[in-house]
N, C-alpha and C positions, 0 to 999 in steps of 0.2 A: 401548385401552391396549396397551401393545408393551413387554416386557423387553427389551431390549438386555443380553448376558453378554460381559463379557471378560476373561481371565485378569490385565488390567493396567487401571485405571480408576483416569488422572489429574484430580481437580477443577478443581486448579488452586486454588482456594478452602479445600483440606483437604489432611491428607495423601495419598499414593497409596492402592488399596485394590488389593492380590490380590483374584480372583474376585470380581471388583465384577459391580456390576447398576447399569444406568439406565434407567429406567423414563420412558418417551415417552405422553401423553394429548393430545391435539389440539393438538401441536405446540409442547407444554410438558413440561418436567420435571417432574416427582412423587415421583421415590424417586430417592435417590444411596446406594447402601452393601452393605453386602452379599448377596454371591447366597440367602444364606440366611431371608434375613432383608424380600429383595423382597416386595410384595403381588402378593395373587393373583393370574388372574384375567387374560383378552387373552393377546396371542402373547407367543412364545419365543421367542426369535432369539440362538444362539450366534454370536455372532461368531468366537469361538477363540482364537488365539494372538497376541493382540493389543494395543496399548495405543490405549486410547479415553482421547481427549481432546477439549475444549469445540472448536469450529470454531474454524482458524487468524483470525487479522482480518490481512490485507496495509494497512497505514496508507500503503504509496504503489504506484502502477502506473499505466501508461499503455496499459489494452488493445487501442487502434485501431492500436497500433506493433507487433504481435505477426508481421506481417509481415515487418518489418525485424529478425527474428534476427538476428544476422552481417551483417548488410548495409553496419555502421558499423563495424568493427572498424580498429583501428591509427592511427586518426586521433585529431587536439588537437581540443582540448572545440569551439572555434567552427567548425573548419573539422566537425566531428562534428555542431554543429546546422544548418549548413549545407546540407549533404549531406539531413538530412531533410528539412528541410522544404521546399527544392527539389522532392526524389524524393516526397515528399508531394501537392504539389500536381499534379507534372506527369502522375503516375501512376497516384495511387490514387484509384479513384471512392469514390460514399459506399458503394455496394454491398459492394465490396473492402475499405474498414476496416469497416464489418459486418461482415463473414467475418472479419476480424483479430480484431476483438474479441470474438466467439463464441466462436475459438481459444483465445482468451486466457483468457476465464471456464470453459472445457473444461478446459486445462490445471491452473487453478488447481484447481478441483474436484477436479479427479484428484489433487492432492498436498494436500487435506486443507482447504484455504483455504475458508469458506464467505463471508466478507466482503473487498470488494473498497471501497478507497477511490482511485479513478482520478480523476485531473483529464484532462481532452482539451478538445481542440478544437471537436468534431464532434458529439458526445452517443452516437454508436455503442456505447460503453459502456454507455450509461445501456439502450438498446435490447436489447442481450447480454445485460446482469444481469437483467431482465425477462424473455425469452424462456426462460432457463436457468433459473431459479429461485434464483438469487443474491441472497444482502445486498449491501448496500451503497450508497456515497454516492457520486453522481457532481459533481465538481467542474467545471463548465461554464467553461473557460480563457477569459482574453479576451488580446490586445495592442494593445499601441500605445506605443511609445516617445515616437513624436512629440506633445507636451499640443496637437496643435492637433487629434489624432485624439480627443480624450478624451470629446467629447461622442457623439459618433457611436458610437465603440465600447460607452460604458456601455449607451447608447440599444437598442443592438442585443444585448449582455449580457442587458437585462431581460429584454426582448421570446422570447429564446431560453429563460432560465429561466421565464419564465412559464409555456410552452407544456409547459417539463418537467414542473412541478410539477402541470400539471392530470392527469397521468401516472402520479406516483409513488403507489410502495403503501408498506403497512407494513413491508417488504424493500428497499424502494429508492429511496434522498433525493437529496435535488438541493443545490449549492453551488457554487458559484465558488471562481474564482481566477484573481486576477491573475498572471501565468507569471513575472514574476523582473524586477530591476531593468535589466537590459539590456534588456530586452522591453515595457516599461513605465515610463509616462512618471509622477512623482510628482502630476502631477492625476489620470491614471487610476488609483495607488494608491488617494488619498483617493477619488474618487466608486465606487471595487467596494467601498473599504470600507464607505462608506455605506448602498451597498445592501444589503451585506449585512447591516447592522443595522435598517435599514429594513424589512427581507423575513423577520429571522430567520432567516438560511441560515447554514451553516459557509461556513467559508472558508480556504482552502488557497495558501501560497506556495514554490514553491521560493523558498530563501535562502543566502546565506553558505556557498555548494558551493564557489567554485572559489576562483583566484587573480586572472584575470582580471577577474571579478565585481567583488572585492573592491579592484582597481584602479580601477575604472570608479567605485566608489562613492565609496571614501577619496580618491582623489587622480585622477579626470576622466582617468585614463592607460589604456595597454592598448589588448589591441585590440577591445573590445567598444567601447571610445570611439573610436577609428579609424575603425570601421567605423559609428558613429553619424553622426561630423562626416561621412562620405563621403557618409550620406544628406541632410546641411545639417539635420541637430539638432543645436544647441548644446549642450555638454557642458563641465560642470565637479564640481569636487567635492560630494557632496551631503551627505554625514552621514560620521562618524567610523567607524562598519560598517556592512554590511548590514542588522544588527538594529535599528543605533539610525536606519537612515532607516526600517525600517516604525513603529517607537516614534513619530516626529517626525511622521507622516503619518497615525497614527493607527490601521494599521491592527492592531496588537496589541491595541488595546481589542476590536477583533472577537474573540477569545480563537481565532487564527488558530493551524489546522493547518502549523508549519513544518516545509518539506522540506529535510532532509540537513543542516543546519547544521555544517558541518565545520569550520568557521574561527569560529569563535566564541570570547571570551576569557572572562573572572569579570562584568564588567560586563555580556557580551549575556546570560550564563545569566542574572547576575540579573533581567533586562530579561523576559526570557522566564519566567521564573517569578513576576516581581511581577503580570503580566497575566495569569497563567494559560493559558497557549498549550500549546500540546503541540508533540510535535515527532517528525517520519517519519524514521525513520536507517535507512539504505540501505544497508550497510557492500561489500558487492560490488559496485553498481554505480560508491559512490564512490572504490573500489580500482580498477576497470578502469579508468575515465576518470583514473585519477591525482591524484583531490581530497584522498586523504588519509583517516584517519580520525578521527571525529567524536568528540570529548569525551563518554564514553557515560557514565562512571563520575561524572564532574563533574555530568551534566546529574539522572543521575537522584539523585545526592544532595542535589541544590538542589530536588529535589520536582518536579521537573517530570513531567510525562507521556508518556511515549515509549511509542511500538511501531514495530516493523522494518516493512518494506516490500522491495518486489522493487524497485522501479523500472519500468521498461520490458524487457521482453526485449530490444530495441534496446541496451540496455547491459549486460546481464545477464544472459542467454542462454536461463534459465530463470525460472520461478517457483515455487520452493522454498524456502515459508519456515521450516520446520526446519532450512534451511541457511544463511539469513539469523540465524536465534537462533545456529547454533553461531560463525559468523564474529562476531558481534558479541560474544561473548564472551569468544571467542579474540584479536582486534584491540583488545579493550577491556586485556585481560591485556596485551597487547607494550606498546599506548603507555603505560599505568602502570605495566609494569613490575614489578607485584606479581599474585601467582597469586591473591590472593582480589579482584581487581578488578570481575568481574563473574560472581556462580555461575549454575553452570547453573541451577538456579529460578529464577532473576531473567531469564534470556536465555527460558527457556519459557515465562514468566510475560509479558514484550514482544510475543512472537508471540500471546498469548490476550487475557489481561486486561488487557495493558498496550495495545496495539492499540483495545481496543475503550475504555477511558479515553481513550487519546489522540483517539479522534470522537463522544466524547460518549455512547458505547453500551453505557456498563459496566451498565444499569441489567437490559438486555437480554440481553448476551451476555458472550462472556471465559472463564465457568470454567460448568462442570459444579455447578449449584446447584437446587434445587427451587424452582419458580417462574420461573427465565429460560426464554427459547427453546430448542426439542431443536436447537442446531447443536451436531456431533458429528462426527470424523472419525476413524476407528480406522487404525493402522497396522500392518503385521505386523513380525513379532519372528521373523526368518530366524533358522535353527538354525545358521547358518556367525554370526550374530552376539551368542551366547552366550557365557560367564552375564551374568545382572544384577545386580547389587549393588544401584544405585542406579536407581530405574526414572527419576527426570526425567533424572539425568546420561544414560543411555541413546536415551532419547528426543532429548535435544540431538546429541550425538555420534555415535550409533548411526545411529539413522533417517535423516538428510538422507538425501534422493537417491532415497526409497522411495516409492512412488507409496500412498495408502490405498486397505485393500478394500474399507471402508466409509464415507459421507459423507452428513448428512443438514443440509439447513437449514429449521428451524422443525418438523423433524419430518417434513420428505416427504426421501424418499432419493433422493440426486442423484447417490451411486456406491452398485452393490450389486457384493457378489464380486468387485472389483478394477474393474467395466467403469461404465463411464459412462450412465447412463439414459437413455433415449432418445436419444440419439448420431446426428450427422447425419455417414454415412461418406462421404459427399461432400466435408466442408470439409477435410480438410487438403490436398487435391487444390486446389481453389479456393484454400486460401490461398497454398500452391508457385503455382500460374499467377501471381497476383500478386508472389511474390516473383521469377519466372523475367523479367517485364516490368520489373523494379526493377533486375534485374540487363543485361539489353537498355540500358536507360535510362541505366545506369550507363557502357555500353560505347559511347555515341554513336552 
C-alpha cells in the first residue's frame, strides 16, 4: 500500500479536495479523500505542491510521426500528406519509427498522459506503449482507395491484427482503422468494418477534417478527386457528408471512434449520437492545418462522447493535453460566442473521463475513484503561477505547458521527481539523426 499526498487532489468524479490523499494497493485505488483521514499502514509519499489528477487519456495521436516535428510546416493539407508519406517511406526504417514512437510515449509521459489511443501504420506504437509501460489502444491503419485493392488489404489488415492481439496485455489493445475517405475505397470501409465486428476490436476513422474531404465526398470534386482520377479510380459523388457515407456503409454501427469531425452539421451530430460513436477533437492540430473548429458545444450536448487528442507532433508540435483541454474551450467559447460555452470542468473532464468514455475505458480509468486503476499524474503549482481560486479552472489555464513530477500507470511510476524512469538517453539523439536524413531527403 502507497499514500500518495498532495496539496491539490482533482477526482474528476467528486469535488476537488485540499490536502488529499490517494492511496495506491497493487495497482488499484483504495482510499480517495482526506490526508487525515487516509488508512494506515505502507509508504508515504508527499508529493508537495501539487495537483494530482487521474492519467491524462489522448483519444488521438500518431506516435511513429514524432520524427516529423516541423518537418511539415506551411504547407496545404494534401500537399502536407504528401510530403509524409513520401518522406515516410523513402526514409524511415521500421527501426527509426520505433525510436519515433518510444519518443512519442516518453514525451507523453512526461506531461501527464498515461493512455495513448494511436492509429498508425506500422504497429511501432503498439511496441512503444509495451516497452514503456503505457495504456492504450493501438489502431492498426489500413488503405486502399482503389475497391479493386480491397480484398488484399483487408486479407493483410487481419493477418497483421492478429499477430497483435496474441500480444496484447491488460494495458494495451489492439483496433483498426480505416484512414479516411480519400484513402479508402467504400468496399474497404464495409469489409474493416466488418472485421471489426467480427473480431470485436474498436475502431477508429479520421472523418469530416477538411474541405477538401468534404468535396471528394459531397460532390466527386477537389483535389483529393484529382488526384484519385490521376491514379485511374473512378470518382463521383458518394454520400451527402462524410458522416453519412460511414452511416450508409455501415461503419457507425461499429460504434466507431471519430477523429476531428469539424464540418459536421445537426444531422451528422445526430447520426453520431443515434449509433453511439465517440468522437477525438483535435482543436490545435485542426487550427494549424486550417480545418477550422469543431462543434464541441453542439457535439457534447447531443450526448456524445468526446475527448481531446494531440494528433501527431507532425501537426502539432507537441503532446500536451492540458493544452488541448484549455484550446478547446477557449475555441469552443469564440465559435459560440457565449462565455459559458464550454467550462473549464467540462474541458478537464474530456482530457480524463471524457477520453477514456470516448474508447470504451471509463469502466477503468478517467477520474480518481476507489476501485479503477492507480493512473495518476501530479503537476506542480509554480509560485510565479499563484493564487488559486478555482483549482480545475487553474489546472486548464494555468498548467499547459508544465511537464508532471509525478506519473503512474496501474500503479508502477513511469515519471518520479520530474524524470522519466528508466529513460533511454540515447533516443532523442537517434531520433534528431532520423529527422537530420528527413531533412537531407527533403533537400534532394
Amino acid at each position: 500500500m502507497t499514500r500518495y499526498h498532495a496539496s491539490w487532489v482533482l477526482p474528476i468524479a467528486s469535488p476537488p479536495l485540499r490536502n488529499g490523499t490517494v492511496v495506491e494497493q497493487e495497482g488499484r485505488i483504495v482510499y480517495v479523500g482526506p490526508r487525515k483521514d487516509a488508512p494506515s499502514g505502507g509508504d508515504d509519499i508527499d508529493l508537495g505542491d501539487v495537483m494530482l489528477l487521474p492519467g491524462l487519456v489522448n483519444a488521438h495521436c500518431h506516435l511513429e510521426l514524432t520524427a516529423m516535428r516541423g518537418f511539415l510546416d506551411g504547407l496545404g493539407f494534401r500537399e502536407w500528406i504528401v510530403r509524409l508519406t513520401s518522406a515516410r517511406r523513402a526514409v524511415l526504417t521500421p527501426e527509426m519509427l520505433l525510436d519515433a514512437a518510444r519518443l512519442g510515449v516518453d514525451e507523453g509521459l512526461q506531461y501527464g498522459i498515461t493512455t495513448f489511443a494511436d492509429t498508425g501504420d506500422t504497429g511501432a506504437a503498439f511496441d512503444a506503449m509495451l516497452e514503456r509501460g503505457a495504456r492504450g489502444i493501438c489502431y492498426r491503419e489500413v488503405f486502399g482507395p482503389d475497391p479493386a485493392q480491397c480484398d488484399e488489404a483487408v486479407a493483410a489488415l487481419g493477418a497483421k491484427v492478429a499477430e497483435m492481439q496474441e500480444r496484447a496485455t491488460s494495458l494495451v489493445g489492439v483496433g483498426v482503422s480505416p484512414h479516411a475517405p480519400y484513402t479508402v475505397s467504400d468496399a474497404l470501409f464495409r469489409a474493416t468494418a466488418s472485421l471489426a465486428r467480427q473480431r470485436e476490436l474498436p475502431l477508429a476513422v479520421h472523418i469530416a477534417e477538411s474541405e477538401a474531404e468534404s468535396q471528394l465526398v459531397e460532390q466527386g470534386r477537389g483535389e483529393f478527386a484529382e488526384a484519385l482520377r490521376a491514379r485511374g479510380i473512378d470518382v463521383s459523388r458518394r454520400a451527402r457528408s462524410p458522416i453519412a457515407l460511414l452511416e450508409s456503409l455501415g461503419v457507425l454501427n461499429a460504434r466507431a471512434l471519430l477523429i476531428h469531425c469539424v464540418r459536421v452539421d445537426a444531422d451528422d451530430i445526430g447520426a453520431i449520437a443515434r449509433h453511439d460513436c465517440s468522437v477525438a477533437h483535435c482543436p490545435a492540430s485542426n487550427a494549424k492545418l486550417g480545418h477550422g473548429i469543431a462543434p464541441l458545444a453542439a457535439l457534447v450536448a447531443a450526448g456524445v462522447r468526446v475527448g481531446v487528442g494531440t494528433d501527431s507532433v507532425a501537426s502539432n508540435d507537441r503532446m500536451d493535453l492540458l493544452d488541448e483541454a484549455r484550446l478547446a474551450t477557449l475555441f469552443a467559447t469564440a465559435r459560440e460566442g457565449r462565455h459559458d460555452a464550454l467550462a473549464a470542468e467540462h474541458a478537464l473532464e474530456l482530457a480524463t473521463l471524457g477520453g477514456a468514455r470516448a474508447l470504451g475505458l471509463a469502466g477503468e480509468i478517467g477520474t480518481l475513484e476507489v476501485g479503477k486503476a492507480a493512473d495518476m499524474a501530479a503537476f506542480p503549482i509554480p509560485a510565479h503561477r499563484v493564487p488559486i481560486h478555482d483549482p480545475i479552472a487553474a489546472a486548464v489555464y494555468s498548467l499547459a505547458g508544465l511537464p508532471a513530477t509525478f506519473v503512474a500507470v496501474a500503479g508502477r511510476v513511469r515519471v518520479r521527481d520530474g524524470h522519466l524512469v528508466d529513460a533511454d538517453a540515447e533516443l532523442p539523439r537517434r531520433v534528431q539523426a532520423s529527422a537530420d536524413l528527413l531533412q537531407r531527403w527533403l533537400a534532394g
